[in-house]
C-alpha positions as CSV (number, residue, x, y, z in Angstrom):
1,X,5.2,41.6,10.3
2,X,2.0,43.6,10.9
3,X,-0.8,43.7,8.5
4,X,-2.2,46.9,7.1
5,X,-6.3,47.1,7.6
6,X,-8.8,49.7,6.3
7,X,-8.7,53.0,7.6
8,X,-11.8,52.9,9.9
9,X,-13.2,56.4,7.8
10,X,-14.0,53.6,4.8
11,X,-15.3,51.0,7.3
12,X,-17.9,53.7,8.4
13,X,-18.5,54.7,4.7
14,X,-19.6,50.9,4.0
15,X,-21.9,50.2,6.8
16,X,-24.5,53.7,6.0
17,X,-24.2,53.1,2.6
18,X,-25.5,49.5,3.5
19,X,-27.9,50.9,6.2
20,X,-29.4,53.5,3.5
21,X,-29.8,50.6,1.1
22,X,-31.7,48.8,3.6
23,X,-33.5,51.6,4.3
24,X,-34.7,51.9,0.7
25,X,-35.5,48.4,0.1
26,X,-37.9,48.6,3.1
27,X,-39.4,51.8,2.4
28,X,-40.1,50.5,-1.3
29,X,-41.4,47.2,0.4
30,X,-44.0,49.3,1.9
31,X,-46.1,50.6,-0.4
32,X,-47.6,49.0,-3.7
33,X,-49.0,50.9,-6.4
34,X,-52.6,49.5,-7.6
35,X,-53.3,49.8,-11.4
36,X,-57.0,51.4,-11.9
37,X,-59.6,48.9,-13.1
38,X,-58.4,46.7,-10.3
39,X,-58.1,45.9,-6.5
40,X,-55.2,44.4,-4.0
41,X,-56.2,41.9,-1.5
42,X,-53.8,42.0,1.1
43,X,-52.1,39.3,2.7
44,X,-49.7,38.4,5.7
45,X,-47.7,35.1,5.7
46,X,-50.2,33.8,3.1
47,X,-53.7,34.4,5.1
48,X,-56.3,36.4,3.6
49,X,-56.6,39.9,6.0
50,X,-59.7,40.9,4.2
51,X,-58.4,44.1,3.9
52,X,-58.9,45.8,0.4
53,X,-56.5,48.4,-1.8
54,X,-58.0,50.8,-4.1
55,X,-56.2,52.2,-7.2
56,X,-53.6,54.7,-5.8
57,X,-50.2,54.1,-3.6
58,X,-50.8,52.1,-0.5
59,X,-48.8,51.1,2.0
60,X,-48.0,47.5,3.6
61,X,-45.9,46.4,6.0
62,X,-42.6,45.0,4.2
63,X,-41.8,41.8,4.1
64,X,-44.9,40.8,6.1
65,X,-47.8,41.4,3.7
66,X,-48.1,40.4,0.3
67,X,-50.9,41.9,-2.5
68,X,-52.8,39.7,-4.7
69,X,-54.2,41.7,-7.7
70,X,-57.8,41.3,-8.6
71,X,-59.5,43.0,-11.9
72,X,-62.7,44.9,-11.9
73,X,-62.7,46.2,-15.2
74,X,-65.0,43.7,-17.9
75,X,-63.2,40.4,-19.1
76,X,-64.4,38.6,-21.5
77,X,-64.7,34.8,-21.9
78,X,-65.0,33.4,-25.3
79,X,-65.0,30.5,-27.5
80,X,-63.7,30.4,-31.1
81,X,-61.7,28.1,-32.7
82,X,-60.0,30.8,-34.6
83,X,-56.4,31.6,-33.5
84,X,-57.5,35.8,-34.0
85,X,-59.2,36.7,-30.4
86,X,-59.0,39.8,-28.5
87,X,-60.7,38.3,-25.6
88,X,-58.7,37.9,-22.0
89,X,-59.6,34.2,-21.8
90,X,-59.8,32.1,-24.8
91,X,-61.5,28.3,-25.5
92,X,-62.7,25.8,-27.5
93,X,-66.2,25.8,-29.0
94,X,-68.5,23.7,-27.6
95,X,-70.3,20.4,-29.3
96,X,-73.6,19.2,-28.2
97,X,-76.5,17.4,-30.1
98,X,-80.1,19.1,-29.8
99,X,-83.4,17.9,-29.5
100,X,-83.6,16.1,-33.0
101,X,-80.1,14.5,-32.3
102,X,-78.3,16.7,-34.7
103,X,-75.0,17.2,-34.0
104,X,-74.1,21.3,-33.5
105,X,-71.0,23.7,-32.6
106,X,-71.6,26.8,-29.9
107,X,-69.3,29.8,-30.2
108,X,-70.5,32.4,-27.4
109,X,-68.7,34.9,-25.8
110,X,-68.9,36.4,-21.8
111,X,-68.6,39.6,-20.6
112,X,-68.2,39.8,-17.1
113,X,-66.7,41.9,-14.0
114,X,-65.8,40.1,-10.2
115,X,-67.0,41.8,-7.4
116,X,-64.6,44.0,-5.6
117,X,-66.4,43.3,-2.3
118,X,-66.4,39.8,-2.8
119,X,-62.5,39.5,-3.4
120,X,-61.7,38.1,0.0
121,X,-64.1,35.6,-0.4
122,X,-63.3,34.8,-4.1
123,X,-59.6,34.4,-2.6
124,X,-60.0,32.3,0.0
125,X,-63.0,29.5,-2.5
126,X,-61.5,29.9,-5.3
127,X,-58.4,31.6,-6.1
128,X,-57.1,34.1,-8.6
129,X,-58.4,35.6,-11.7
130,X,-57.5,32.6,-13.6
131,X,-58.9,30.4,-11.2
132,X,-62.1,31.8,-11.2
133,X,-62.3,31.6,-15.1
134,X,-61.7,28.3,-15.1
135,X,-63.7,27.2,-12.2
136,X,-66.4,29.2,-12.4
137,X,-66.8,30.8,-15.8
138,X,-65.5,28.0,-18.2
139,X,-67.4,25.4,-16.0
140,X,-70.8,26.8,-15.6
141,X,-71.3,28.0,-19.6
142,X,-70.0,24.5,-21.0
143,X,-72.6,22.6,-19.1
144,X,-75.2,25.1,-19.9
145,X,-73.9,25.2,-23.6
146,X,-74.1,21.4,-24.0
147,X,-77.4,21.6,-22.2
148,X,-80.2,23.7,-23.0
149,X,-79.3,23.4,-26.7
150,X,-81.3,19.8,-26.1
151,X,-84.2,21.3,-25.3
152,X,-84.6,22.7,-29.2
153,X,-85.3,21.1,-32.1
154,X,-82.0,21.7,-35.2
155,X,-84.7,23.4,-37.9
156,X,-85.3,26.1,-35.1
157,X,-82.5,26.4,-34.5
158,X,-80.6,26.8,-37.9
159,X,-83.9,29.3,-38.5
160,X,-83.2,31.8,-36.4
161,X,-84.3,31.2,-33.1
162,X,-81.3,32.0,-31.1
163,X,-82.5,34.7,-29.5
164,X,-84.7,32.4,-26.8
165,X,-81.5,30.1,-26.5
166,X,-79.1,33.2,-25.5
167,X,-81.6,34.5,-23.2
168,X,-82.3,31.4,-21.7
169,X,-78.8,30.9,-21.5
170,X,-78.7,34.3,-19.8
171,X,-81.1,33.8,-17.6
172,X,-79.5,30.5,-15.9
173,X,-76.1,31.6,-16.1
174,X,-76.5,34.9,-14.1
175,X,-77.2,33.6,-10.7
176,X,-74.5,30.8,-11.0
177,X,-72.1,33.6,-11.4
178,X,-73.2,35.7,-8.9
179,X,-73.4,33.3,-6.0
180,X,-69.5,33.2,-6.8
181,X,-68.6,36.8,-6.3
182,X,-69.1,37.4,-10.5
183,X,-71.6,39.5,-12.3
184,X,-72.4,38.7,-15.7
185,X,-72.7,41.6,-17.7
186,X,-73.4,40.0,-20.8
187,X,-73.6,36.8,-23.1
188,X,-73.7,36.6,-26.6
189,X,-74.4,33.6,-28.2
190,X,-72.5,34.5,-32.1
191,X,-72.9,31.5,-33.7
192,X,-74.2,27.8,-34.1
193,X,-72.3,25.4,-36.5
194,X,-74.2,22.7,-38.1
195,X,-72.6,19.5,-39.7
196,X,-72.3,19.8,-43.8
197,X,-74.7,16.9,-44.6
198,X,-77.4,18.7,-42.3
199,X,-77.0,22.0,-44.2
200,X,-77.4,20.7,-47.2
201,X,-80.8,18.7,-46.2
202,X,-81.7,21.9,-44.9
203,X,-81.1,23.7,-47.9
204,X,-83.0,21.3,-50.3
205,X,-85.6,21.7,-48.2
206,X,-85.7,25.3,-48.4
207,X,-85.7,25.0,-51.8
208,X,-88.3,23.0,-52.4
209,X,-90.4,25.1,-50.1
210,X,-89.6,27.9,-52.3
211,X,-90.2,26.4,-55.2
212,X,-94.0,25.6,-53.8
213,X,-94.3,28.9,-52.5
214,X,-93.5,30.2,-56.4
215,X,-96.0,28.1,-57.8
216,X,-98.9,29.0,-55.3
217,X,-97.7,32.7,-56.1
218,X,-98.3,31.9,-59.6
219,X,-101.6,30.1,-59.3
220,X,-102.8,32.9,-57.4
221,X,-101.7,35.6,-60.1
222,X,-103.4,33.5,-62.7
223,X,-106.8,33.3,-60.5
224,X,-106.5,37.4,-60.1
225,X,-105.9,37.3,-63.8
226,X,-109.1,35.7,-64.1
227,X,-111.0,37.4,-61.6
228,X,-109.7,40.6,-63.0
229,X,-110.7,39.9,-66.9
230,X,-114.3,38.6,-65.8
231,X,-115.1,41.7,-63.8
232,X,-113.4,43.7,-67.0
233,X,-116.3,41.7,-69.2
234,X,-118.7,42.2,-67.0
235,X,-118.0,46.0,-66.5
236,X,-118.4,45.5,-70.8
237,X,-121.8,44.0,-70.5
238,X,-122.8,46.1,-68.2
239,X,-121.7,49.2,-70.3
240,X,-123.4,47.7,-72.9
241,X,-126.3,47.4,-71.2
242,X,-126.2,51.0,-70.2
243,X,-125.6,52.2,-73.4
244,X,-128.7,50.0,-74.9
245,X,-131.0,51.4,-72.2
246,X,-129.6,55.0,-73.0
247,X,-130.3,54.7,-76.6
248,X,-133.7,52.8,-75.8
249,X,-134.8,55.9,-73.3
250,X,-133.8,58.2,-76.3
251,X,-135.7,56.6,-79.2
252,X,-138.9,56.6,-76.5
253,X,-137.9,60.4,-75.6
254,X,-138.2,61.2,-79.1
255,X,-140.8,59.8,-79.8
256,X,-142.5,61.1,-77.0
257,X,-141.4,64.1,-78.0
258,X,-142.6,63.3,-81.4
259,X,-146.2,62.4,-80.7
260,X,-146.4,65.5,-78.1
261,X,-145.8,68.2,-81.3
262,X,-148.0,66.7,-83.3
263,X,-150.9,66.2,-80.2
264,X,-149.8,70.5,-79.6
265,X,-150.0,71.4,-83.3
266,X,-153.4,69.2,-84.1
267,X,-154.9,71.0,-80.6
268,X,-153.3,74.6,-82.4
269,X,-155.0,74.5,-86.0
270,X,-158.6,72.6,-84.2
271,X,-158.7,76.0,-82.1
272,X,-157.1,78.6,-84.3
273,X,-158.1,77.1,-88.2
274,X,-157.0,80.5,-89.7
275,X,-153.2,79.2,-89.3
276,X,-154.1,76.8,-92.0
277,X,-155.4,79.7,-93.8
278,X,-151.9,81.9,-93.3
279,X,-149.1,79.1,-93.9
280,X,-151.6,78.3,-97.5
281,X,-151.3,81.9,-98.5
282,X,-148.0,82.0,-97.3
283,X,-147.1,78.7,-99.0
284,X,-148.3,79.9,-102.5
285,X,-146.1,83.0,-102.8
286,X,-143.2,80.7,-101.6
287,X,-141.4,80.0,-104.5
288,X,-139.6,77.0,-102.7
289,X,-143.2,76.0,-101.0
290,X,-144.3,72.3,-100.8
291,X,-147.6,72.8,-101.0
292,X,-148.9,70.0,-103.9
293,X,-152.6,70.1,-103.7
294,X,-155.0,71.7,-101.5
295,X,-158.9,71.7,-101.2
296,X,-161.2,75.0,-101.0
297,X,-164.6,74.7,-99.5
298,X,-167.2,76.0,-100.9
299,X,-167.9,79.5,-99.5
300,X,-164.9,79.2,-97.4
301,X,-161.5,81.0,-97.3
302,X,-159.8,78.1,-94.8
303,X,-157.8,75.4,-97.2
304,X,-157.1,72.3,-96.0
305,X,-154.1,71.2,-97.6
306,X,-151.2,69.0,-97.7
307,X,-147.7,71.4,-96.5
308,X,-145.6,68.6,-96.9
309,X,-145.4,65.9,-99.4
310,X,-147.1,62.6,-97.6
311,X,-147.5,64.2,-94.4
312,X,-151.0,64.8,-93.3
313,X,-152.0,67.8,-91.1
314,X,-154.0,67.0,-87.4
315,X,-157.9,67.5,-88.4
316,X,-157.5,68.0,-92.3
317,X,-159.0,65.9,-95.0
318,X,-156.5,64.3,-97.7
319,X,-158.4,64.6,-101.0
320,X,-156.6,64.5,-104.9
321,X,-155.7,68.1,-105.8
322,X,-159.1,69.4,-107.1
323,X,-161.5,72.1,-106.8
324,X,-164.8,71.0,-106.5
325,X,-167.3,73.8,-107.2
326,X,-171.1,73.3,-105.9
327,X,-173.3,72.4,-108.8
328,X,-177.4,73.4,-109.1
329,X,-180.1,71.8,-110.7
330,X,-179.1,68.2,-109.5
């Protein structure tokens, strides 16, 4: 009995179809799209060619040469001990005593970016991205992290003075990174935990100090106080003073003054004695006039008298109010 095969028009069917799907998983073997933000590091059977794909399509021999990806965009390291992190690469805070011996907690974050020109390198040292977190990153920061905290005492620390520890921290960390194909961008150092019992000695402290500080603020007020209501007495004395010598100058003006009228009216009636003569006549038809008593020389028109009760004119003789007449035969 003879057995029925397939027409040979199917046979031919099956073996392009098989050609074409080789011929598409070769020609999609060839080239590799690279994201932007990143590099491919090319490699054949495993060893490192050295040569470099940008972001774009490029093309590779199929199943020859292999890619490795590398970033170049920022990734950031951190330490948190909170579950919530957007960081690429997260880790555990790091403990370390300082100066003092006091016991303290880093959280600090990384920022940095590997070298696309030093990929090849970078591949052949240390490995992947993840390898040179972990060997290079991680390793580096944690020694430096348990490290130059010793150098500072805990008070300046839980005072403020970070900003010399993440600088220094900066500084020394840099060139580590770079001599392994990473630049540091930036390091922030975002916190240092201190133990309970040290925070509350710290505190106490702070209150005490505040509590001195008060009290010399006080002290101080009460001296201004002082100071102020002495210079306020002695700006009352010396008004005092002032006014004393104001009414002393006036009493003396016045007097002055006084003394200078009557000096000017004696000098007036010595020289001009008919004045006398005028204010008497003028006096006498006064009906308000002061004049009490008076004194006519004999053969003389000029009185000399008084023009106001117990005052006593400048060259004028006070005599009862008579009139002598001259008398013969004596």
């Amino acid at each position: 009995m003879r057995k029925q095969g397939f027409p040979s028009f199917n046979r031919g069917v099956l073996v392009v179809i098989g050609v074409l799907f080789l011929a598409l998983i070769l020609a999609s073997s060839s080239y590799v799209q690279v994201s932007y933000g990143s590099v491919g590091l090319v490699t054949r059977f495993g060893r490192v060619t050295g040569r470099i794909m940008r972001p774009g399509l490029n093309w590779k021999i199929p199943l020859v040469e292999a890619v490795v990806g590398y970033r170049t965009q920022e990734i950031i390291y951190q330490t948190v001990g909170e579950a919530e992190s957007r960081a690429a690469y997260d880790d555990f805070p790091t403990d370390t005593t300082t100066a003092d011996g006091q016991q303290i907690i880093l959280k600090y974050s990384i920022r940095f970016r590997i070298d696309p020109q030093k990929v090849s390198w970078i591949a052949n040292n240390i490995g992947d991205e993840r390898d040179v977190v972990e060997k290079v990153v991680k390793f580096h920061s944690r020694i430096l992290a348990r490290n130059i905290p010793k150098e500072y005492a805990a008070l300046d620390l839980y005072t403020g003075n970070i900003q010399a520890v993440q600088d220094q921290f900066e500084d020394q960390l840099r060139p580590l990174l770079m001599e392994k194909g990473i630049i540091l961008e930036s390091f922030g150092l975002r916190k240092i935990e201190f133990t309970e019992d040290y925070r509350q000695a710290v505190e106490q402290k702070q209150i005490e100090a505040e509590n001195v500080i008060t009290e010399q603020h006080r002290a101080e007020q009460a001296i201004h106080k002082a100071q102020g209501q002495v210079e306020m007495a002695k700006g009352e004395a010396q008004s005092t003073i002032e006014r004393a010598k104001g009414d002393a100058q006036k009493v003396e003006l016045l007097a002055e003054a006084e003394a200078g009228a009557i000096h000017i009216k004696g000098e007036a009636l010595a020289k001009y004695p008919a004045i006398i003569q005028l204010r008497f006549v003028e006096s006498l038809s006064d009906p308000d006039g002061k004049v009490s008593w008076g004194i006519m020389p004999p053969g003389s028109f000029v009185p000399f008298l008084n023009l106001t009760p117990g005052e006593t004119m400048t060259g004028a003789t006070v005599a009862p109010s008579t009139v002598v007449t001259e008398t013969t035969g004596q």
